[in-house]
C-alpha positions as CSV (number, residue, x, y, z in Angstrom):
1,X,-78.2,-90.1,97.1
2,X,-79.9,-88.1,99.4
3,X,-79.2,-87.2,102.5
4,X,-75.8,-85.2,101.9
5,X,-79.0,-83.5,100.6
6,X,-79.9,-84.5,97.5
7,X,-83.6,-84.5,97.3
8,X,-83.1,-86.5,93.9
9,X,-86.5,-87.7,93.5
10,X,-87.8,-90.6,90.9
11,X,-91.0,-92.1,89.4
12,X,-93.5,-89.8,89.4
13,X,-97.0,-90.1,88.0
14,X,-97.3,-91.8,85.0
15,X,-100.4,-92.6,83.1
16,X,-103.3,-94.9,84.2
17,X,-103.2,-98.9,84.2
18,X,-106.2,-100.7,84.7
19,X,-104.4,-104.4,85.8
20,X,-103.5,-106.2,82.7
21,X,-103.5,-102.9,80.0
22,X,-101.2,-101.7,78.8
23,X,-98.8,-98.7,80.4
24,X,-96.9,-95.8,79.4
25,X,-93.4,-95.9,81.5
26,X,-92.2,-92.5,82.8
27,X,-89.0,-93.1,84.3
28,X,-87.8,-89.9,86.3
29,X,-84.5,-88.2,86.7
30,X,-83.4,-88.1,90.3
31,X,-80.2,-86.6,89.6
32,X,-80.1,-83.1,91.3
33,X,-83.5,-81.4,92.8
34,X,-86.4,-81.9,90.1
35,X,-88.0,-85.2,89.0
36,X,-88.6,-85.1,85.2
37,X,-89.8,-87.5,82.8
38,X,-88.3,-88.4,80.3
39,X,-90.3,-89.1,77.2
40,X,-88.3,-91.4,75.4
41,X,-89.7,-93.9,76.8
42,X,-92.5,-95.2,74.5
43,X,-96.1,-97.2,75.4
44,X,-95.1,-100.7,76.9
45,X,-96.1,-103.9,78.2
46,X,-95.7,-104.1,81.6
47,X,-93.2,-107.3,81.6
48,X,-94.4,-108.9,85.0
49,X,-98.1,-108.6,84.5
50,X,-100.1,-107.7,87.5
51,X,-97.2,-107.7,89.6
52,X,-95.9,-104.6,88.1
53,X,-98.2,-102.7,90.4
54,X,-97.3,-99.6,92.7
55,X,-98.7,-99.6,96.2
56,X,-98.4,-96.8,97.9
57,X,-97.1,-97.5,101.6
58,X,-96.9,-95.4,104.8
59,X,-95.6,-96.1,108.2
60,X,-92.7,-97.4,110.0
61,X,-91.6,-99.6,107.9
62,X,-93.2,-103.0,109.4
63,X,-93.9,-106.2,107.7
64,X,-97.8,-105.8,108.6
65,X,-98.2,-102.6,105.9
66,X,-94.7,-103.0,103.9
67,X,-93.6,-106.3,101.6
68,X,-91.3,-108.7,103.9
69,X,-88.5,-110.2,101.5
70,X,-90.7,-113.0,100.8
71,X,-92.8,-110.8,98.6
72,X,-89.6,-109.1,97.1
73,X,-88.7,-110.5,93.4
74,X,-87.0,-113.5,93.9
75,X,-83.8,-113.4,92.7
76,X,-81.3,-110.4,91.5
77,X,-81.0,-111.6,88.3
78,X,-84.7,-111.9,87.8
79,X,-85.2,-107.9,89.1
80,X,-82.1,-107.1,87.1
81,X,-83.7,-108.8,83.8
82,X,-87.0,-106.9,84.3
83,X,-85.6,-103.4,84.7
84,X,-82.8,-104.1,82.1
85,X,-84.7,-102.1,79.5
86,X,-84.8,-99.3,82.2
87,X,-81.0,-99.2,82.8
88,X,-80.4,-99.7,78.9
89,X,-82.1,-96.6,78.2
90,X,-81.8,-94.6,81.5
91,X,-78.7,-92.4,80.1
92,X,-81.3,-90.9,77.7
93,X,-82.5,-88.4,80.1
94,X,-79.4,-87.1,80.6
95,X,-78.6,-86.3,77.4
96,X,-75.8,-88.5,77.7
97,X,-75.4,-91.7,75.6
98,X,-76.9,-94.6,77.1
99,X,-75.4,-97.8,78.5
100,X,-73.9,-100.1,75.7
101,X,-74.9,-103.8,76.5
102,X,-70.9,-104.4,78.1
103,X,-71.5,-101.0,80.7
104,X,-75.3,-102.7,81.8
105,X,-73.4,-106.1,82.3
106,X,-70.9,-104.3,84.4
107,X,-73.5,-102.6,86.4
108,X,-74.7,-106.4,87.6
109,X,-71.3,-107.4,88.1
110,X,-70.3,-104.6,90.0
111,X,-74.0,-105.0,92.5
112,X,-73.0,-108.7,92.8
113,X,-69.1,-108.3,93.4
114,X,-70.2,-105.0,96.2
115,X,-72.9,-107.3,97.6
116,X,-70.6,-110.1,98.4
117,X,-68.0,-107.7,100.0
118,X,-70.3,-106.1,102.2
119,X,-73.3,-108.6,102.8
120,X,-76.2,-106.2,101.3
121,X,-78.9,-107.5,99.6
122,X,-78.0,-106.7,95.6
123,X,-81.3,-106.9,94.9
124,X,-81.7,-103.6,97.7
125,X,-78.3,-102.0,95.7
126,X,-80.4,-102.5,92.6
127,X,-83.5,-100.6,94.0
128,X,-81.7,-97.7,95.4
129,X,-79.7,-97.5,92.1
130,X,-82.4,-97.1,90.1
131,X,-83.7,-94.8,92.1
132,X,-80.8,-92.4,92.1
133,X,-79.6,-92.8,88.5
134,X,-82.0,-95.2,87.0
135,X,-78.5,-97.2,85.8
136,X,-77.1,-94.8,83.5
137,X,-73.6,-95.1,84.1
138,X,-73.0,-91.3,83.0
139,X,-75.3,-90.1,85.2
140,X,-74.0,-86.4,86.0
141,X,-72.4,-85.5,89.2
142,X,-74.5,-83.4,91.6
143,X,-72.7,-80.6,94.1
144,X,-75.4,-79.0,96.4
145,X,-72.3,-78.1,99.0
146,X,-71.8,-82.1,98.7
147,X,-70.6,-83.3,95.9
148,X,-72.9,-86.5,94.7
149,X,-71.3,-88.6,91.9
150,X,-71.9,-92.0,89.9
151,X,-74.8,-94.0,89.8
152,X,-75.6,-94.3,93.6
153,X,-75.1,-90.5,93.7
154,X,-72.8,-91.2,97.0
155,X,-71.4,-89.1,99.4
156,X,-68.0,-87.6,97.9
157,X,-67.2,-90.6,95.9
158,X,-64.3,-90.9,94.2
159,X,-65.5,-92.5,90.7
160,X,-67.6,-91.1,88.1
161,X,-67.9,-91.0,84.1
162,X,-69.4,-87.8,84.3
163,X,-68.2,-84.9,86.0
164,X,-67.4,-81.1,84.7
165,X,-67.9,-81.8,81.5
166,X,-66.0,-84.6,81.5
167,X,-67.8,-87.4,80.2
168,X,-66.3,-91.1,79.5
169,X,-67.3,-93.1,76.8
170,X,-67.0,-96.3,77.5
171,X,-67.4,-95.7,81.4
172,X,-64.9,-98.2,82.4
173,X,-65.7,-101.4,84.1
174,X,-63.6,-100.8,87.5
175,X,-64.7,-97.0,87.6
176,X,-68.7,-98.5,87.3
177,X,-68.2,-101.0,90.1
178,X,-66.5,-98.6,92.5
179,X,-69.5,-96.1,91.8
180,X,-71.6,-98.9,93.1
181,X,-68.9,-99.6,95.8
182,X,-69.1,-95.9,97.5
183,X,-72.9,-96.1,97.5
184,X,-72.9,-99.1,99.4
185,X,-69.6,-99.3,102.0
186,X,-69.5,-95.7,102.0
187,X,-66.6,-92.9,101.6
188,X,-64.2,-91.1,103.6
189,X,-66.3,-88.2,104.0
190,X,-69.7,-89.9,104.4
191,X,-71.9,-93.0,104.9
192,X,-73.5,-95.7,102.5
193,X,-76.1,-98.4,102.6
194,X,-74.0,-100.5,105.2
195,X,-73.9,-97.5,107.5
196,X,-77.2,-96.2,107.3
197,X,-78.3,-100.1,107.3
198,X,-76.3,-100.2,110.7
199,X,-78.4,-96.8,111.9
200,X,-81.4,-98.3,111.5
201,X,-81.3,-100.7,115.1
202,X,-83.6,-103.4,113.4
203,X,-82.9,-107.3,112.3
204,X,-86.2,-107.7,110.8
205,X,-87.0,-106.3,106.6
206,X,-88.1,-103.0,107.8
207,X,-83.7,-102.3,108.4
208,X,-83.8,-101.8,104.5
209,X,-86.5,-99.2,104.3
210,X,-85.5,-97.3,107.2
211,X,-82.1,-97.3,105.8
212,X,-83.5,-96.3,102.6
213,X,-85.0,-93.3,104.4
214,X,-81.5,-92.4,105.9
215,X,-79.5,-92.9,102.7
216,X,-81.6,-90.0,101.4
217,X,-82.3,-87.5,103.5
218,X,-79.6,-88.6,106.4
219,X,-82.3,-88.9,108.7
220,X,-85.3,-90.2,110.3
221,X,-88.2,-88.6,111.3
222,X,-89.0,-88.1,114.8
223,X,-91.7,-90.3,114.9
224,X,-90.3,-93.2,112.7
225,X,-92.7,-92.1,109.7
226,X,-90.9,-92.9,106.2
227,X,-92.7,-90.6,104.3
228,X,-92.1,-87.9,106.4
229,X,-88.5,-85.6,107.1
230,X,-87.0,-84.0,104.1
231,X,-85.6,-84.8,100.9
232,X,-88.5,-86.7,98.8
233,X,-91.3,-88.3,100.4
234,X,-92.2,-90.9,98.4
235,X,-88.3,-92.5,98.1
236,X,-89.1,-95.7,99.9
237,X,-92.1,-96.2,99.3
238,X,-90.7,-96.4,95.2
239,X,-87.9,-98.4,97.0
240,X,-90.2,-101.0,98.5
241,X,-92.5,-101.5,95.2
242,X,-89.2,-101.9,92.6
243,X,-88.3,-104.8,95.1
244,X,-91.7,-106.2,94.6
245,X,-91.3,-105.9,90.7
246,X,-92.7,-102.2,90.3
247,X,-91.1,-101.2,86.7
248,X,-93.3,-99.5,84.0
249,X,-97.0,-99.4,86.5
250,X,-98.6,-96.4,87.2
251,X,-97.0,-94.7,90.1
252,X,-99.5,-93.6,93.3
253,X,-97.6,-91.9,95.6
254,X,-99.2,-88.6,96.8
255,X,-96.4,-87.6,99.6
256,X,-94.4,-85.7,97.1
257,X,-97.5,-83.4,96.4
258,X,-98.7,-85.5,94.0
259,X,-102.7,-86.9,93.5
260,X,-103.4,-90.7,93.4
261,X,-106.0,-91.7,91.3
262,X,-108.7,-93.6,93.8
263,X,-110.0,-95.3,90.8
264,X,-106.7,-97.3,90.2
265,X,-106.5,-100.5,93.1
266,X,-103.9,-102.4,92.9
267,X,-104.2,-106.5,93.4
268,X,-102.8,-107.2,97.2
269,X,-99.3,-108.8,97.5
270,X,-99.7,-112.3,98.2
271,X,-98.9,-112.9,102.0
272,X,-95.7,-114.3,103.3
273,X,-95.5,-117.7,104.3
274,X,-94.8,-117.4,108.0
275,X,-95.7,-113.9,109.3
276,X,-94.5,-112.4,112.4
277,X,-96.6,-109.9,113.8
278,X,-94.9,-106.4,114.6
279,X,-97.8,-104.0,115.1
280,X,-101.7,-103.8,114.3
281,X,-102.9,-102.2,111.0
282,X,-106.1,-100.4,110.1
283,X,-106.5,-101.3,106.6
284,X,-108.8,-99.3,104.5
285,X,-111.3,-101.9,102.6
286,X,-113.4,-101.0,99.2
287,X,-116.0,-103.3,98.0
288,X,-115.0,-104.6,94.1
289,X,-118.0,-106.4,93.0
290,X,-118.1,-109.7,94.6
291,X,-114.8,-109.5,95.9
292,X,-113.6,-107.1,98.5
293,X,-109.9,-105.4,97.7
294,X,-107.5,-103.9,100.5
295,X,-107.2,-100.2,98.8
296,X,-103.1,-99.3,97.6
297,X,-102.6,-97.3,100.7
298,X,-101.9,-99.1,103.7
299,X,-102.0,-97.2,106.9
300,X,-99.7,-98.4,110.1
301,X,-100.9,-97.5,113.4
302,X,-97.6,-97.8,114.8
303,X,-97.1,-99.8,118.3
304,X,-96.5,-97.7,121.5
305,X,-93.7,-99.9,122.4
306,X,-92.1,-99.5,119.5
307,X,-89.4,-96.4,119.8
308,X,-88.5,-93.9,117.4
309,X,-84.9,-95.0,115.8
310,X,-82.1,-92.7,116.6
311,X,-80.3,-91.7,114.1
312,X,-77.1,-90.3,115.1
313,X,-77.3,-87.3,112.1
314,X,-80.6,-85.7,113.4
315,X,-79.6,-82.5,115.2
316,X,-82.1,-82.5,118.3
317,X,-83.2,-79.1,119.7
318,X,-82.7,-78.7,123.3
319,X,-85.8,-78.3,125.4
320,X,-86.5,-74.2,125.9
321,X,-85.6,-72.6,129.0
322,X,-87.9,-70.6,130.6
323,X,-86.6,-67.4,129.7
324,X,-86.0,-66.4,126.5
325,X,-88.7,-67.7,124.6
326,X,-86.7,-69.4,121.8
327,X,-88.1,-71.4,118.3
328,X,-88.1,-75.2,117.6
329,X,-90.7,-76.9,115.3
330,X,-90.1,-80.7,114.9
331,X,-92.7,-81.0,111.9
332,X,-93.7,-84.2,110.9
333,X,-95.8,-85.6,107.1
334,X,-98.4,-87.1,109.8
335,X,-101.0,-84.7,110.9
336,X,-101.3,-84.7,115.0
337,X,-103.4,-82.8,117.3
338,X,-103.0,-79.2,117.6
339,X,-100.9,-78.1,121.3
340,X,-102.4,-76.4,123.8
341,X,-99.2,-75.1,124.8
342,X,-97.8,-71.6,122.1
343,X,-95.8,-72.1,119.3
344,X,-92.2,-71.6,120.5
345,X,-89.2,-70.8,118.4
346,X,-85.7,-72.4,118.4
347,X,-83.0,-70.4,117.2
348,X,-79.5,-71.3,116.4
349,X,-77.2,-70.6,119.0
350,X,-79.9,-69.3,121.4
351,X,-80.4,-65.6,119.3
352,X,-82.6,-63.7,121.6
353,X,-85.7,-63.2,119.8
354,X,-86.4,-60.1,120.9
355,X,-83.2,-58.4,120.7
356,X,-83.8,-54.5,119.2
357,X,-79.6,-55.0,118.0
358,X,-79.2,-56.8,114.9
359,X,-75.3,-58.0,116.2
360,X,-73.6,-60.3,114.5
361,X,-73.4,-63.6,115.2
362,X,-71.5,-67.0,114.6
363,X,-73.2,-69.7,113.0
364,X,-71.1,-73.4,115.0
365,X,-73.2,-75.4,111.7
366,X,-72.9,-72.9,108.9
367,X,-75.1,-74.0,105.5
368,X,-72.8,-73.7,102.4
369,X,-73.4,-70.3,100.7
370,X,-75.0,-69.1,104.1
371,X,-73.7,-65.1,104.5
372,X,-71.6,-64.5,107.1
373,X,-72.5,-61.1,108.1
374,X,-75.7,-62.1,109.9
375,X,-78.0,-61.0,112.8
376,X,-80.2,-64.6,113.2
377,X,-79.5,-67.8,112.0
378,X,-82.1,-70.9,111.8
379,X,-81.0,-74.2,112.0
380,X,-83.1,-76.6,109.8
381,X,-85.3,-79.4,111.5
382,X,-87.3,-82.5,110.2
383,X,-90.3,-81.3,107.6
384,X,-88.8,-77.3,107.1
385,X,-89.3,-76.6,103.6
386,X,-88.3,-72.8,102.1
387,X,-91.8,-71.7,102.5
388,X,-92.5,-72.2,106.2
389,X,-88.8,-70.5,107.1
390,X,-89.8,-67.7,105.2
391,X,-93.1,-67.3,107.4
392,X,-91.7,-68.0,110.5
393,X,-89.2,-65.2,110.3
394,X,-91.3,-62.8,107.5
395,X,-88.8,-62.4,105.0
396,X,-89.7,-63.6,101.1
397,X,-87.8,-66.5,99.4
398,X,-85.5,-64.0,97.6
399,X,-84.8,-62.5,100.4
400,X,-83.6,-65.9,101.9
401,X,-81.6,-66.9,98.5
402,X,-80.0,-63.7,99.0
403,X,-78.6,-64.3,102.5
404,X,-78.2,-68.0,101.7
405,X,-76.8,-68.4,97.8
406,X,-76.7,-72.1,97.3
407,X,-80.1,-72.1,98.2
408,X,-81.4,-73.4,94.4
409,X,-84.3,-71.4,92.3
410,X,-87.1,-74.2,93.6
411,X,-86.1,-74.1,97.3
412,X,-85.6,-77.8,97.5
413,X,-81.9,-78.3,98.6
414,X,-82.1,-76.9,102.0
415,X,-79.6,-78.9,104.2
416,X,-81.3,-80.3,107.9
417,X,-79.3,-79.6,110.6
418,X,-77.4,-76.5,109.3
419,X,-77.7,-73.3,110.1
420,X,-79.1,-70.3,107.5
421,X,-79.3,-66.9,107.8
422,X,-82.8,-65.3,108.2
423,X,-82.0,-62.2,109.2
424,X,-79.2,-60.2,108.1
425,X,-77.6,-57.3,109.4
C-alpha cells in the first residue's frame, strides 16, 4: 500500500501503441520502493481494443477531467476477465510461482465476499490490488518501519503467503481473502480503503481517487492535487485508467519523472449520460486531420469554492513566530508563483536555527532508524524528497543515511510527518 510509506509504484512506460496495434505489456512491481518490469510478459493484443488506452489525468479528482463510474468497466467480472492474464502471471516478477487457476478464483471470491462486507466497489479493490501486487498472491512482505504484507500490501496485516522466507504453496483460500480483507476494512494498527474512503469528505466518484491518494501515501496534498505529496505520483491516475479498462496500453504518465510521448493521443472517453458539473476545465485541443482530439492530459482548474480535504494524517506546521526564524516548506507537484515573502524554515520541535551548540535534542515523531544522538531534527512535509532535505540543511545523502539508517540506497522511503535527523551532534 502506500502510505504507511510504501512508495510501491506500478505501470511504467511501456512501448508505443498507435490505437488498434498491437502492444507490449510491462506490468511493474510495486512491491517495495522501485517499479521494475518484468519481461515475461510477451507482445500482446490489447483484449479491449481502443479502450485499453492510458490517459493521463491531473487534478482534484472531479468528474469534469477524471472518468465518473459510468465510464468505469461495467461489471467486476468483466474487469476481472480482462486483467485475468495479468493476475495469472503477476507472481512472475517475484520470482515466486504464479497463481494456479484455484488461487486467481479465490482472489475474485475474496474482492466479492470483502466488498459485500464493507460496501466498496470490488471493481475499486480490484484496481488498487493490482496496483500493489498485480494479484500475485505471494507477493513478498515489505517492512520500511511498517510492515506491508499480502496482496493489498496493508498496514500490519495479519495474512500473507510470503513472509521471511516463508513462502506458501498453495496460498490458502481464507489466508488470500483476509489479505484482501486488511486492505480494504483496515487493521488494528492502521487504515484501509473504507477509512481512507471515509477521509476523503466527498459523495460524488472523485471519494475513490482521493482515497486512492490517501491509501498510498497517507495523505493529501495541500492543495487537493493527486499527483502531488509523496509516495508515487502517478498512483491514481493508473488507478483511474484500470477502472476504465487500462490493461496492456502504453502507459503516459510523466509525474513519476517519466516522458509521455506527445505523438500518442488517446481516443476521448465517451461522456456520461447525465453530467453534473463540479468545476470548469481548460482542455488542451490538437487538430487530427479532419477531426479535432482532446490531448491525454486533462488539466483541472480547480473551483475556489472548493476546499482542500483534510486529512487527519497530514502533520500541519504551525505558522512561524516572529522570532526565531524557523523552516516550513509545504511543496506541492503544481508549479505556483514565486513569494515575495523569504524562504522560512520549520524545524522539528522549534530547533533554533541559529544555535552555535549542537545540544541534543528529543525528537516527539521519531523516523524508524532515525539516530538518537542528534543536534536538529526535520520533520517531513508534502513533496520533500532526499534531495531537497539534503540542500536545505547542506549535508550529502550519505550523510543523511548515516544519521537516519532505514533510509533505503534510492532515497525513496522517507516517512511524511516524522522527524529525521539532519544534523548530528
Amino acid at each position: 500500500m502506500s502510505f504507511f510509506v510504501h512508495t510501491l509504484v506500478v505501470a511504467g512506460s511501456i512501448s508505443a501503441l498507435v490505437l488498434g496495434l498491437p502492444a507490449q505489456f510491462v506490468p511493474l512491481t510495486r512491491i517495495g520502493t522501485v517499479a521494475t518490469p518484468d519481461s515475461s510478459f510477451s507482445q500482446r493484443l490489447p483484449e479491449r481494443g481502443t479502450r485499453d488506452v492510458y490517459r493521463m489525468y491531473t487534478g482534484t479528482g472531479q468528474w469534469t477531467s477524471w472518468p465518473s463510474m459510468d465510464q468505469w468497466v461495467s461489471s467486476f467480472d468483466e474487469m476481472f476477465a480482462i486483467n485475468k492474464q495479468v493476475i495469472n502471471s503477476g507472481c512472475s516478477q517475484f520470482n515466486v510461482a504464479t497463481n494456479s487457476a484455484q488461487e486467481t478464483s479465490s482472489v475474485a471470491k475474496g474482492i466479492k465476499t470483502v466488498a459485500a462486507e464493507t460496501g466498496i466497489d470490488p471493481r475499486f479493490i480490484l484496481a488498487i490490488l493490482l496496483q500493489e501486487s498485480n494479484g500475485c498472491v505471494r507477493a513478498p512482505t515489505t517492512n520500511y518501519g511498517v510492515r506491508n504484507p499480502g496482496l493489498m500490501q496493508d498496514h500490519d496485516g495479519s495474512a500473507t503467503c510470503n513472509e521471511a522466507g516463508h513462502i506458501q504453496n498453495p496460498c490458502p483460500t481464507p489466508t488470500i481473502t483476509q489479505m484482501i480483507r486488511d486492505g480494504v476494512a483496515g487493521t488494528p494498527a492502521g487504515d484501509g480503503l473504507v477509512q481512507t474512503m471515509a477521509k476523503t469528505g466527498s459523495s460524488g466518484t472523485s471519494k475513490y481517487y482521493i482515497s486512492a491518494r490517501i491509501y498510498n501515501s497517507g495523505s493529501l496534498a495541500a492543495n487537493g492535487d493527486l499527483g502531488g505529496g509523496v509516495a508515487t505520483h502517478c498512483y491514481v491516475s493508473d488507478v483511474a485508467n484500470r477502472l476504465t479498462g487500462w490493461v496492456y496500453a502504453k502507459k503516459t504518465c510523466s509525474l513519476d519523472g517519466g516522458s509521455v510521448d506527445e505523438a500518442y493521443i488517446a481516443p476521448p472517453l465517451p461522456l456520461p449520460a447525465t453530467p453534473k458539473p463540479e468545476g470548469p476545465v481548460v482542455a488542451e485541443v490538437h487538430e487530427d486531420g479532419p477531426e479535432q482530439v482532446a490531448h491525454e492530459v486533462a488539466h483541472e482548474v480547480a473551483p475556489e469554492e472548493i476546499a482542500p480535504v483534510p486529512v487527519a494524517l497530514t502533520q500541519e506546521a504551525p505558522a512561524p513566530p516572529a522570532e526565531p526564524e524557523v523552516i516550513h516548506e509545504a511543496h506541492s507537484i503544481i508549479p505556483s508563483a514565486p513569494s515575495a515573502e523569504p524562504e522560512t524554515i520549520y524545524e522539528a520541535h522549534n530547533i533554533i536555527a541559529s544555535s552555535p551548540k549542537n545540544n541534543k535534542v528529543i525528537a516527539s515523531k521519531l523516523a524508524p532508524g532515525a539516530t538518537t544522538d542528534c543536534a536538529k531534527y526535520y520533520n517531513i512535509q508534502n513533496g520533500d524528497v532526499c534531495s531537497k532535505v539534503s540542500r536545505k540543511f547542506t549535508i550529502s545523502l550519505e550523510q543523511l543515511r548515516q544519521m537516519n539508517t532505514q533510509i533505503d540506497a534510492g532515497c525513496s522511503n522517507l516517512w511524511l510527518g516524522y522527524d529525521y535527523c539532519v544534523l548530528g551532534l
